[in-house]
PyMOL Python script that loads the backbone (N, CA, C, O; Angstrom):
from pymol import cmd

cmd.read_pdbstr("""\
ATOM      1  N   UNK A   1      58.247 171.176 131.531  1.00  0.00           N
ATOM      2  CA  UNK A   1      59.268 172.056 131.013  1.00  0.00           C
ATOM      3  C   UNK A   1      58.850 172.670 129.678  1.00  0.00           C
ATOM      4  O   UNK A   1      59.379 173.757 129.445  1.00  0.00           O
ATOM      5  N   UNK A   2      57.945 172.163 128.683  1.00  0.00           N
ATOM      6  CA  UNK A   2      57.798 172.319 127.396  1.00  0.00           C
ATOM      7  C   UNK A   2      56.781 173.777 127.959  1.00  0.00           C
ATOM      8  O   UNK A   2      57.021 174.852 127.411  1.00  0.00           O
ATOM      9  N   UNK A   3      55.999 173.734 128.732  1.00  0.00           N
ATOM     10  CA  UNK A   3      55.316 174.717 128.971  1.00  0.00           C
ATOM     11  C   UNK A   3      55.993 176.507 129.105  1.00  0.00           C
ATOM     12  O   UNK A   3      55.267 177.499 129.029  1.00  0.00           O
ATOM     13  N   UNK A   4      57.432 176.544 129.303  1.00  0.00           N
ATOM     14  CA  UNK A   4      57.730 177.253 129.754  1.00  0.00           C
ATOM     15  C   UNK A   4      57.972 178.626 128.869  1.00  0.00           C
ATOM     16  O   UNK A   4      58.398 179.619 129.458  1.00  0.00           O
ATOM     17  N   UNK A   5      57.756 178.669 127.756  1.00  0.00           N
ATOM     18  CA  UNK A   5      57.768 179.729 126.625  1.00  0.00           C
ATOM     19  C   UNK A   5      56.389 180.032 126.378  1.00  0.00           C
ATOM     20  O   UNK A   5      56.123 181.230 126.280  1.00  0.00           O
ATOM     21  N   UNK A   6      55.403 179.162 126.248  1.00  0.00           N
ATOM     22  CA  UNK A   6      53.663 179.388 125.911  1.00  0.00           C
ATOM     23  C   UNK A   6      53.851 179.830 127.775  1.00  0.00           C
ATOM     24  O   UNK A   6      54.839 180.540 127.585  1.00  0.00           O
ATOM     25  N   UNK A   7      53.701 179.892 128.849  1.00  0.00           N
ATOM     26  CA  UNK A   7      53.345 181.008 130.034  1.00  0.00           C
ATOM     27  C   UNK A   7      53.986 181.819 130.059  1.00  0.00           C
ATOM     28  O   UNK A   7      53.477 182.649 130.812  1.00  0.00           O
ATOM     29  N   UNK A   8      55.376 182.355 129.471  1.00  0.00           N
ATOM     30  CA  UNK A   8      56.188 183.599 129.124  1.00  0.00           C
ATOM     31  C   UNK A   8      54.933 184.326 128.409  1.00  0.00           C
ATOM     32  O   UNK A   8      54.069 184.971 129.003  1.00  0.00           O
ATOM     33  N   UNK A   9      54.990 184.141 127.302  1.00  0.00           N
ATOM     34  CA  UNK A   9      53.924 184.532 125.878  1.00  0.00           C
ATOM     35  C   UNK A   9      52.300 185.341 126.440  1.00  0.00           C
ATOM     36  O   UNK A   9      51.651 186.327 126.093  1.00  0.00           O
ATOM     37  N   UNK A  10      52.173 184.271 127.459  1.00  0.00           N
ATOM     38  CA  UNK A  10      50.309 184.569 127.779  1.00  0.00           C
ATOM     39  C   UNK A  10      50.758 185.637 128.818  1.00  0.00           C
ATOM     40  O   UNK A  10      50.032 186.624 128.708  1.00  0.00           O
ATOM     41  N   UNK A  11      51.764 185.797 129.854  1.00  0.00           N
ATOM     42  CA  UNK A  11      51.551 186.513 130.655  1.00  0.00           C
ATOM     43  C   UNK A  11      52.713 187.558 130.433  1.00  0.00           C
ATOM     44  O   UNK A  11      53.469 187.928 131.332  1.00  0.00           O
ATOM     45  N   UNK A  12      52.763 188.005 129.075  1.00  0.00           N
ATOM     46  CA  UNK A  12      53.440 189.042 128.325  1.00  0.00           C
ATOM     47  C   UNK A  12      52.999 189.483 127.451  1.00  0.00           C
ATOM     48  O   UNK A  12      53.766 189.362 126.496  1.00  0.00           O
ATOM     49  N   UNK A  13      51.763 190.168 127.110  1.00  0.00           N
ATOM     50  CA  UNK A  13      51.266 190.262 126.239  1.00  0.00           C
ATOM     51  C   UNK A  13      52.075 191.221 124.863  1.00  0.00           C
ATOM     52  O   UNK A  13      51.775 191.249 123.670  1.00  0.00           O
ATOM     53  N   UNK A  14      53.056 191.858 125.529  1.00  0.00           N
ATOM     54  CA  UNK A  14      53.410 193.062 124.473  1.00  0.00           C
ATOM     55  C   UNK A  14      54.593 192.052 123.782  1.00  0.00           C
ATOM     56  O   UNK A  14      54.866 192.172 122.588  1.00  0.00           O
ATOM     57  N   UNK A  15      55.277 191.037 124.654  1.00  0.00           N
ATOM     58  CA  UNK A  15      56.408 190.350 124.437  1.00  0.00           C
ATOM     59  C   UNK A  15      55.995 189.689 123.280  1.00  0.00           C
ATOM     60  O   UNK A  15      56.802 189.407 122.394  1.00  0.00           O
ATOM     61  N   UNK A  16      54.637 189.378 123.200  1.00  0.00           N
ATOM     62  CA  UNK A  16      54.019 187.858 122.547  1.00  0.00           C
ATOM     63  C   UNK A  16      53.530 188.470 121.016  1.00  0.00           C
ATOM     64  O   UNK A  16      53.497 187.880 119.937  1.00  0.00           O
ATOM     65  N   UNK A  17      53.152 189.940 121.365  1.00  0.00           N
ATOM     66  CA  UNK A  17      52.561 190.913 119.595  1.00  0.00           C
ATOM     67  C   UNK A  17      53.981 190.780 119.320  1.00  0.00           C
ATOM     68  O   UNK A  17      54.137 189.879 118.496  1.00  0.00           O
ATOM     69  N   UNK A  18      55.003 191.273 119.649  1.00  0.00           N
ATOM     70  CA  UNK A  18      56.359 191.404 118.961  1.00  0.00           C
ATOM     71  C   UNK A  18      56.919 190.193 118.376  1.00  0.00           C
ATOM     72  O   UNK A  18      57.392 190.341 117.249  1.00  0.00           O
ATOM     73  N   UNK A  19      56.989 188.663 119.046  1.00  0.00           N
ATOM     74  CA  UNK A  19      56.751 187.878 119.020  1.00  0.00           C
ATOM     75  C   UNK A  19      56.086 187.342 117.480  1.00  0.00           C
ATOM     76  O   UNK A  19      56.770 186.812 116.604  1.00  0.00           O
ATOM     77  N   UNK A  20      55.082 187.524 117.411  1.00  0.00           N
ATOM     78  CA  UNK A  20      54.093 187.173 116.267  1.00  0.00           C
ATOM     79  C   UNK A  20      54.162 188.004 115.044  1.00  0.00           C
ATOM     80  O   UNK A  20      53.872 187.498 113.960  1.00  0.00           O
ATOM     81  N   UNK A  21      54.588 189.460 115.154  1.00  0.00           N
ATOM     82  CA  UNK A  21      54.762 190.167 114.192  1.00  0.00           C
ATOM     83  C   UNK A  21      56.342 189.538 114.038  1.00  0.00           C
ATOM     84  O   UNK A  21      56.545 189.251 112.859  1.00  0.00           O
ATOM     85  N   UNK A  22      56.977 189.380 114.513  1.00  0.00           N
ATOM     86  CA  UNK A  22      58.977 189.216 114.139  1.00  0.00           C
ATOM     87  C   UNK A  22      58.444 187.738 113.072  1.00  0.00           C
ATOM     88  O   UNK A  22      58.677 187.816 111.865  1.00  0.00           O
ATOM     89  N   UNK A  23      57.768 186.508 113.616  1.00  0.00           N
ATOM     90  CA  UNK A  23      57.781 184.988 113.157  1.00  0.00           C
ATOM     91  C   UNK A  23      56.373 185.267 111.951  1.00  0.00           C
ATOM     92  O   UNK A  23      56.022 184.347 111.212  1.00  0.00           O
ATOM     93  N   UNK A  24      55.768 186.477 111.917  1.00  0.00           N
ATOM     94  CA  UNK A  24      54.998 186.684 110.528  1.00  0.00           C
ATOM     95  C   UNK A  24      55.852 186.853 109.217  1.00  0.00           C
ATOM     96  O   UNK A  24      55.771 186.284 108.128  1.00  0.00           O
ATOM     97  N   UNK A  25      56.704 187.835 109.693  1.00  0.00           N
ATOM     98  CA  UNK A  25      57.347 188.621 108.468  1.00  0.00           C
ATOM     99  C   UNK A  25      58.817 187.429 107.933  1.00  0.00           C
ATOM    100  O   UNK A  25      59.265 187.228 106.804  1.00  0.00           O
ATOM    101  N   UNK A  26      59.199 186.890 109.156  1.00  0.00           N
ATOM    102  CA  UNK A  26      59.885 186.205 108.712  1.00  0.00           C
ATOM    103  C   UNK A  26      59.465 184.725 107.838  1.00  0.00           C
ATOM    104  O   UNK A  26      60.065 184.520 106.782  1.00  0.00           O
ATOM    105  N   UNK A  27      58.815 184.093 108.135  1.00  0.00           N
ATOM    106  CA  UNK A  27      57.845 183.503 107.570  1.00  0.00           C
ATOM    107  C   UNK A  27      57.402 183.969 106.003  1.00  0.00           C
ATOM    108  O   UNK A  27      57.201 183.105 105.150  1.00  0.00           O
ATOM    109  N   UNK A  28      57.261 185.486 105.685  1.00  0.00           N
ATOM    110  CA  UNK A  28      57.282 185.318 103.922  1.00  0.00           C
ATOM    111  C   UNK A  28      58.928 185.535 103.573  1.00  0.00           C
ATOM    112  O   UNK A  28      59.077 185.695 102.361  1.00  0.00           O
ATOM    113  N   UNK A  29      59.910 185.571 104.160  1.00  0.00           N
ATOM    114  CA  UNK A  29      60.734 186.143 103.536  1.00  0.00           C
ATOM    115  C   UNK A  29      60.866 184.742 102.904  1.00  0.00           C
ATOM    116  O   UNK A  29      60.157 183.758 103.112  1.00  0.00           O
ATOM    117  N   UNK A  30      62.099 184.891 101.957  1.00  0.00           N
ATOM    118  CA  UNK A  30      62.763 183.692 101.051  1.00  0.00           C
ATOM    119  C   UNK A  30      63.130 182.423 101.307  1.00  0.00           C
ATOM    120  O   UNK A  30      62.855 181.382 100.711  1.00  0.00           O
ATOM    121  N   UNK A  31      63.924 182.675 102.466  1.00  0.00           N
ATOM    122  CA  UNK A  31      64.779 182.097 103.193  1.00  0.00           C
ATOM    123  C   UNK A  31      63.873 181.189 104.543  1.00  0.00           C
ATOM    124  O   UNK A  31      64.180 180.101 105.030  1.00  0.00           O
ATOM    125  N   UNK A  32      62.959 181.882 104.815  1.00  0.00           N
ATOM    126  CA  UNK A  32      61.668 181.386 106.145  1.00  0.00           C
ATOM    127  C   UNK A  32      61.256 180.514 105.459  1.00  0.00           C
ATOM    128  O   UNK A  32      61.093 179.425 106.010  1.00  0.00           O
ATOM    129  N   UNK A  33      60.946 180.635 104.077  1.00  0.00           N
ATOM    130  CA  UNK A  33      59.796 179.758 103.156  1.00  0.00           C
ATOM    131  C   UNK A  33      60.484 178.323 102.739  1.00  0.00           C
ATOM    132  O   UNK A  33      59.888 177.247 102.781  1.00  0.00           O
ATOM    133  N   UNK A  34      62.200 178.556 102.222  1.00  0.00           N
ATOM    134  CA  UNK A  34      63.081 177.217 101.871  1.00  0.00           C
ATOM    135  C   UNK A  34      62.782 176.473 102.829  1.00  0.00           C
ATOM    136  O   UNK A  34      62.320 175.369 102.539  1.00  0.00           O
ATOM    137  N   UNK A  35      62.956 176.850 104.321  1.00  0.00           N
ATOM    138  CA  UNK A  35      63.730 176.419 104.772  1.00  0.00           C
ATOM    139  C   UNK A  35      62.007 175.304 105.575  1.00  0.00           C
ATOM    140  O   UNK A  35      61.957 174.138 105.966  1.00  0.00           O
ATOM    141  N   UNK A  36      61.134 176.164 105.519  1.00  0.00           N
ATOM    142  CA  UNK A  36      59.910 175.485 106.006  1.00  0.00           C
ATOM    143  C   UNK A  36      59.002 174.679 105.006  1.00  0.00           C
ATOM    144  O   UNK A  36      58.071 173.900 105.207  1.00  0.00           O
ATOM    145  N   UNK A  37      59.752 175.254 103.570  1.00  0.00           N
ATOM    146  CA  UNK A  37      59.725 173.651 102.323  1.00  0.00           C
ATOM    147  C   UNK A  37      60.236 172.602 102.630  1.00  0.00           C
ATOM    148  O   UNK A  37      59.612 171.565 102.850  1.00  0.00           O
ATOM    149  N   UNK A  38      61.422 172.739 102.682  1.00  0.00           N
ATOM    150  CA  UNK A  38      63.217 171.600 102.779  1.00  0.00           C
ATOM    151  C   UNK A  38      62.339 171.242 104.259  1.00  0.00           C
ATOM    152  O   UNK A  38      61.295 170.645 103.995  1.00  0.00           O
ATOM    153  N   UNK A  39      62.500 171.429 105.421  1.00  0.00           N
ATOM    154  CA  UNK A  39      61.872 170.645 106.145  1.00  0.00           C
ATOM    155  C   UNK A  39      60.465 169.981 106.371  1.00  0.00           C
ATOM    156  O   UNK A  39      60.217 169.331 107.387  1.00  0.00           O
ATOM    157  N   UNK A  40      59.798 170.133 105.623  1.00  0.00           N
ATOM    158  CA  UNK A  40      58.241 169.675 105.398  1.00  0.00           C
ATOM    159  C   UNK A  40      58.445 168.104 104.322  1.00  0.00           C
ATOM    160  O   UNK A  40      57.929 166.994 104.453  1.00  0.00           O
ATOM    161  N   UNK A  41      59.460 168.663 103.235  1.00  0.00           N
ATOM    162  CA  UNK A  41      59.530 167.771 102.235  1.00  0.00           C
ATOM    163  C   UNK A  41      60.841 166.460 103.252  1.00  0.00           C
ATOM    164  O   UNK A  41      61.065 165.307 102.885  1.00  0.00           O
ATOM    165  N   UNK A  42      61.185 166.841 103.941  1.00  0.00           N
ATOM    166  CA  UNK A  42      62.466 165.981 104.611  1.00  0.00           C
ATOM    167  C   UNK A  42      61.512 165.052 105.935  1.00  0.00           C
ATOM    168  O   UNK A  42      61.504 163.825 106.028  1.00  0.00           O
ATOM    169  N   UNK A  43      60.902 165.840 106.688  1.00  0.00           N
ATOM    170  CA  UNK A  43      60.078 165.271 107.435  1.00  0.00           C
ATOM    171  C   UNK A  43      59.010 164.290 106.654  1.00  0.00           C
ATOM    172  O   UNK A  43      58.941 163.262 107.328  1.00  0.00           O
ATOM    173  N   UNK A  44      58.142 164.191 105.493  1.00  0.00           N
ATOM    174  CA  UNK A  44      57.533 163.493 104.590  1.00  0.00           C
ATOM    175  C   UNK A  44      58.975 162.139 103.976  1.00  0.00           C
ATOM    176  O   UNK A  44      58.686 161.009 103.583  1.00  0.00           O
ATOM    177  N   UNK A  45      59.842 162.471 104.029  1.00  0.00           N
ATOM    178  CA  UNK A  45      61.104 161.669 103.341  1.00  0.00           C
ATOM    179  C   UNK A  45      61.529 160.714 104.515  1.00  0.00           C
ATOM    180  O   UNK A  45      61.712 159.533 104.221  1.00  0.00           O
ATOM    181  N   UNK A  46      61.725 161.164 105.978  1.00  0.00           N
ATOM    182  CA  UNK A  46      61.760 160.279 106.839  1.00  0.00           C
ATOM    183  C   UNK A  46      60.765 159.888 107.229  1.00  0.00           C
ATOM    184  O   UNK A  46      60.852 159.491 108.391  1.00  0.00           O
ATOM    185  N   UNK A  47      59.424 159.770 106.624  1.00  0.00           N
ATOM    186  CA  UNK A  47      58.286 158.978 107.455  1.00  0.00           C
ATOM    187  C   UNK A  47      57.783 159.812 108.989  1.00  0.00           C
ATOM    188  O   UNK A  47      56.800 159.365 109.579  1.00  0.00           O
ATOM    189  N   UNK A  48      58.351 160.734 109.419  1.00  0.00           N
ATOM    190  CA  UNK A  48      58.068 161.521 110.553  1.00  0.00           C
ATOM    191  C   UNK A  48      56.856 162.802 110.471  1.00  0.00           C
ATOM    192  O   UNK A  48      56.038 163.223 111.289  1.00  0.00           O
ATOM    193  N   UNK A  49      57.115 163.080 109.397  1.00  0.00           N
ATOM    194  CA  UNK A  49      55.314 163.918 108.918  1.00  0.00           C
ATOM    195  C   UNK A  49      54.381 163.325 109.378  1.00  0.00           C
ATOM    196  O   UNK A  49      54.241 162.150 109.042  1.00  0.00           O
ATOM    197  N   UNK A  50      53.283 164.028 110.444  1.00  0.00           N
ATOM    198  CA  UNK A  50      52.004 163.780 110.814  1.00  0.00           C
ATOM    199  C   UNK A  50      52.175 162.181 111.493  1.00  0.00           C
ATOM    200  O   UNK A  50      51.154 161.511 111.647  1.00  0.00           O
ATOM    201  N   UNK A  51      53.012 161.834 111.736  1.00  0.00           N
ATOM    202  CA  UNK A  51      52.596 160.650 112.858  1.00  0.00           C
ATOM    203  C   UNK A  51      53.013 160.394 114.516  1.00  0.00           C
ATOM    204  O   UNK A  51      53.236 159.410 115.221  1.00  0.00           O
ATOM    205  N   UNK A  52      52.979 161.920 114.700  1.00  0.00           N
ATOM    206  CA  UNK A  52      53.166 162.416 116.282  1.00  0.00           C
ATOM    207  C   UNK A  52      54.308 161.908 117.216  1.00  0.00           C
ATOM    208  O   UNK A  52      54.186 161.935 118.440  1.00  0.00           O
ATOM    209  N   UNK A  53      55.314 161.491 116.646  1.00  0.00           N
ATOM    210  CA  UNK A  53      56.288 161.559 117.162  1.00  0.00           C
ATOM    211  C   UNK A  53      57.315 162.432 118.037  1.00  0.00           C
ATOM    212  O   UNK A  53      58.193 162.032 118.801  1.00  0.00           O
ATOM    213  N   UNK A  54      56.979 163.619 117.730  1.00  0.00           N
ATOM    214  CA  UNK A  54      57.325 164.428 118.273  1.00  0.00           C
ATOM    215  C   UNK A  54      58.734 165.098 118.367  1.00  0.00           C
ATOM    216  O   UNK A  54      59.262 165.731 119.281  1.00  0.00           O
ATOM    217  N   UNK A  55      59.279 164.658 116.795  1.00  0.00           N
ATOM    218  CA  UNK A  55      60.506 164.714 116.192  1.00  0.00           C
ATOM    219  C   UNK A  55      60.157 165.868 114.844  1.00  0.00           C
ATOM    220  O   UNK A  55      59.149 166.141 114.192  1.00  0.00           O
ATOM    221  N   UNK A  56      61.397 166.278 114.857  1.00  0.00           N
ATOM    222  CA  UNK A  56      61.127 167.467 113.362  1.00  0.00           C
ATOM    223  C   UNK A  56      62.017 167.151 112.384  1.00  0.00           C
ATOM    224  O   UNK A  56      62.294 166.026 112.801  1.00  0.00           O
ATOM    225  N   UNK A  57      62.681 167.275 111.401  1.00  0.00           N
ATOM    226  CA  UNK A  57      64.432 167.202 110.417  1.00  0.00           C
ATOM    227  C   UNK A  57      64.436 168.177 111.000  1.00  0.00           C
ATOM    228  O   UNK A  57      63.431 168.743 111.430  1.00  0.00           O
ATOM    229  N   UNK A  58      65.838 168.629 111.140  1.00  0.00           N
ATOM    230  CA  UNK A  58      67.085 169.251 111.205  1.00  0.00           C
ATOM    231  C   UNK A  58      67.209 170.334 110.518  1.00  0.00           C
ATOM    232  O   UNK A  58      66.900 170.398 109.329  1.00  0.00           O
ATOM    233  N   UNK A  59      67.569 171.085 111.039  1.00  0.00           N
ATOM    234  CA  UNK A  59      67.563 172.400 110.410  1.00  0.00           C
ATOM    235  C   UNK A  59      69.283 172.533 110.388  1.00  0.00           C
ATOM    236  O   UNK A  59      69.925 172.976 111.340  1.00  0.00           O
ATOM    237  N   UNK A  60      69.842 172.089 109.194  1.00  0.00           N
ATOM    238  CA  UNK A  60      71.516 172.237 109.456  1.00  0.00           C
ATOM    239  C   UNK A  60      71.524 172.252 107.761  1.00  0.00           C
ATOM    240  O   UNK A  60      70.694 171.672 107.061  1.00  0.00           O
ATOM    241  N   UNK A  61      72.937 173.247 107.160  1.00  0.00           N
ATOM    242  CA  UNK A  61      73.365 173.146 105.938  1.00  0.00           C
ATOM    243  C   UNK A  61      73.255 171.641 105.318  1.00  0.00           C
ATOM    244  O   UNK A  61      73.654 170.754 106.073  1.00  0.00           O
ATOM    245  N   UNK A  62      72.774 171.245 104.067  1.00  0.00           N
ATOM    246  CA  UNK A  62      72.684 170.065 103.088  1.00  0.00           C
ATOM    247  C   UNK A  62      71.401 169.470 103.895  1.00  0.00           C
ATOM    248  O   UNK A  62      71.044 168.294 103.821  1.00  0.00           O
ATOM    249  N   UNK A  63      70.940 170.203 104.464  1.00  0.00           N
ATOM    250  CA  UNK A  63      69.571 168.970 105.256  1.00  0.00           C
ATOM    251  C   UNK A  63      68.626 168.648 104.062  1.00  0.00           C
ATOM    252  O   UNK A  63      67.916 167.645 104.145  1.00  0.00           O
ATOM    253  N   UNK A  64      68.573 169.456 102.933  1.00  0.00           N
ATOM    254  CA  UNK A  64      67.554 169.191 102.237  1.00  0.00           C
ATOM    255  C   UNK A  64      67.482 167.440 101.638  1.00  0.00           C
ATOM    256  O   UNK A  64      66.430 166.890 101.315  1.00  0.00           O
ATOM    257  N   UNK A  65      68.594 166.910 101.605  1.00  0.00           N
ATOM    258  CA  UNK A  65      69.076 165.677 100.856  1.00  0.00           C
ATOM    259  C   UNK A  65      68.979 164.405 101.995  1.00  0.00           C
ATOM    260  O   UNK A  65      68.651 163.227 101.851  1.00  0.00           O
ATOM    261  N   UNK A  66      69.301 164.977 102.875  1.00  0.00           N
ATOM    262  CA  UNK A  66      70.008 163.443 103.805  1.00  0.00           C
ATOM    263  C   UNK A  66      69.446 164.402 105.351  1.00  0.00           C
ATOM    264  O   UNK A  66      69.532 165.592 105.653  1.00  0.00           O
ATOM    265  N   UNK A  67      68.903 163.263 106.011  1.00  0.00           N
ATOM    266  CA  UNK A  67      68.290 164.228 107.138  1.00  0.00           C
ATOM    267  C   UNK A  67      68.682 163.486 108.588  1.00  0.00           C
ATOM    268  O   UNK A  67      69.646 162.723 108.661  1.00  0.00           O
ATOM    269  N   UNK A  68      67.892 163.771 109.642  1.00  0.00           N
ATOM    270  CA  UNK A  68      68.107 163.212 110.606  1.00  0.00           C
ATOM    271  C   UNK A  68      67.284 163.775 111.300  1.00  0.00           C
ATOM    272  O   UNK A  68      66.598 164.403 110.493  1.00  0.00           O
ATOM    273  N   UNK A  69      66.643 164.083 112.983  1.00  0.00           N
ATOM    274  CA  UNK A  69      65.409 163.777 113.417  1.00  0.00           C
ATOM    275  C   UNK A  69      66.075 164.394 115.056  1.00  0.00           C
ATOM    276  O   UNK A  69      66.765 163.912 115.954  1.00  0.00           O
ATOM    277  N   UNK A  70      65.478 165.560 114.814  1.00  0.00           N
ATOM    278  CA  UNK A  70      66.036 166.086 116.411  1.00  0.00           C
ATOM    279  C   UNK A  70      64.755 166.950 116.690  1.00  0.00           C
ATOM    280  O   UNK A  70      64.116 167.642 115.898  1.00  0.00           O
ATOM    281  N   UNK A  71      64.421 166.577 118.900  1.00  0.00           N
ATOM    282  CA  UNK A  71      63.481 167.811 119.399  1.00  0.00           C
ATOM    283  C   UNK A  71      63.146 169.013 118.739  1.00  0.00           C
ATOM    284  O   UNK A  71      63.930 169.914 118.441  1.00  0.00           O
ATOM    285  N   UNK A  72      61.801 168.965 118.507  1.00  0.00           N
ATOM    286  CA  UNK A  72      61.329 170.559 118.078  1.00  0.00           C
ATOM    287  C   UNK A  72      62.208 171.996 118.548  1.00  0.00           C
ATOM    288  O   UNK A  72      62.636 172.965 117.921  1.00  0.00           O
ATOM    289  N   UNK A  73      62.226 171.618 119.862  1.00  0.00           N
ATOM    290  CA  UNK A  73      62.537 172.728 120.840  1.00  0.00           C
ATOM    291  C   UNK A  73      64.009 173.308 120.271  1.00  0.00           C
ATOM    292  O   UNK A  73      64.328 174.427 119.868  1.00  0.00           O
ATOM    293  N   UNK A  74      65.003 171.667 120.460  1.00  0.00           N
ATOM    294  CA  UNK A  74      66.487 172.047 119.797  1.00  0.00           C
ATOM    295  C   UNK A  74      66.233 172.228 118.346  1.00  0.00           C
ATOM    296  O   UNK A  74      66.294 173.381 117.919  1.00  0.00           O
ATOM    297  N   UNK A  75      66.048 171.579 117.794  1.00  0.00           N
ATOM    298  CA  UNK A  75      65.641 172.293 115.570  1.00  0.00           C
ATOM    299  C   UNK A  75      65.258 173.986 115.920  1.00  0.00           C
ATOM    300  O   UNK A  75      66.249 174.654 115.625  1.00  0.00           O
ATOM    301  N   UNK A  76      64.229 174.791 116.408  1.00  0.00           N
ATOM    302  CA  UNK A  76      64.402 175.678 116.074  1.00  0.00           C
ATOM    303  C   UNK A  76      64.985 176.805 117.162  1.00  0.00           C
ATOM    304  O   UNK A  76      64.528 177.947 117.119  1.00  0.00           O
ATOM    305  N   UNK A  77      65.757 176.535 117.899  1.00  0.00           N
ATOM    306  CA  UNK A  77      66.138 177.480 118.841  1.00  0.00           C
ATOM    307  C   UNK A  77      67.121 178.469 117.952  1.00  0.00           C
ATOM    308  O   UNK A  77      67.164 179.647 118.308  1.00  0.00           O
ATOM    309  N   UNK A  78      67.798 178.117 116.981  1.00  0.00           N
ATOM    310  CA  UNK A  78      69.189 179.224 116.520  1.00  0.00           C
ATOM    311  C   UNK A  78      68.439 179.569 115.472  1.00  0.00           C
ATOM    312  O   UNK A  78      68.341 180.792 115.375  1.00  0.00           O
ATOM    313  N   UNK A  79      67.935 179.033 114.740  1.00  0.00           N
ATOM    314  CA  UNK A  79      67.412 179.852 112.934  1.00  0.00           C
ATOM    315  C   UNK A  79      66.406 180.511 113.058  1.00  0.00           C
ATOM    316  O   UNK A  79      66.484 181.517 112.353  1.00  0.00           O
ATOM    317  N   UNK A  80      65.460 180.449 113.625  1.00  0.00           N
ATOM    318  CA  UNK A  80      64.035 181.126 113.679  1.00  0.00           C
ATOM    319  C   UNK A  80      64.110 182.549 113.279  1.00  0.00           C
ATOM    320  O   UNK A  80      63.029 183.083 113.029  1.00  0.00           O
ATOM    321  N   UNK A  81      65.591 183.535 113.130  1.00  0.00           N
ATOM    322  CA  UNK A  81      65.161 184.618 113.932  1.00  0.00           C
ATOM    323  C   UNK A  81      65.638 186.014 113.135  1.00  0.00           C
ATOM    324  O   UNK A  81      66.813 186.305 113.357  1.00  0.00           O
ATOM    325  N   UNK A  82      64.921 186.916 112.250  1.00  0.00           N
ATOM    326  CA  UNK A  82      65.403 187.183 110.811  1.00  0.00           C
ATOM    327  C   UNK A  82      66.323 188.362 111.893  1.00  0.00           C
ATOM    328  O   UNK A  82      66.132 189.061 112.889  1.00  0.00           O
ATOM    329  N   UNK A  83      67.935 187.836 110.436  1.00  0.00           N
ATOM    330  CA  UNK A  83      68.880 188.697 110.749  1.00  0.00           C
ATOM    331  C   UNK A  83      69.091 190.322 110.165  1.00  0.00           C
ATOM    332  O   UNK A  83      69.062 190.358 108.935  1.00  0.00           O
ATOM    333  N   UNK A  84      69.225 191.192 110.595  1.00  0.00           N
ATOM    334  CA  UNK A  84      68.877 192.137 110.184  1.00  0.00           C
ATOM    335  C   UNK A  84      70.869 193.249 109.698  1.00  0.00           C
ATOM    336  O   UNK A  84      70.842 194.377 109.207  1.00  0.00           O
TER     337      UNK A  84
END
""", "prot")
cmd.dss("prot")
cmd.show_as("cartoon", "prot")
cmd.util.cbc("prot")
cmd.orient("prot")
């Protein structure tokens, strides 16, 4: 099942530039950068940084402080996606 967005991507090529240009730009904005601090520094805080678990923190208001440990897939399905 995890496969099912990476064979969208490869056998879409125009889907996958749009794709990469939308998660570039969002990525420097302000808000891309907190939020991929606050979870880097939260994931290092629960011991879940780099030991393949296959868990991320939470991407939810006050996460920066007090965290908790949910699927990659569910963490970034709603925020990823700059609002315009």
């Amino acid at each position: 099942m995890a496969g099912n967005t990476a064979e969208y991507y490869r056998s879409n090529p125009d889907a996958r530039k749009k794709r990469l240009k939308q998660q570039s730009a969002y990525q420097k904005t302000a808000k891309g950068s907190a939020i991929k601090k606050n979870a880097n520094k939260l994931n290092r805080k629960l011991g879940t940084y780099g030991n393949g678990d296959g868990k991320d923190a939470a991407h939810y208001k006050g996460s920066t402080t007090k965290g908790r440990l949910q699927s990659p897939s569910t963490n970034r399905k709603s925020r990823l996606k700059i609002r315009k």
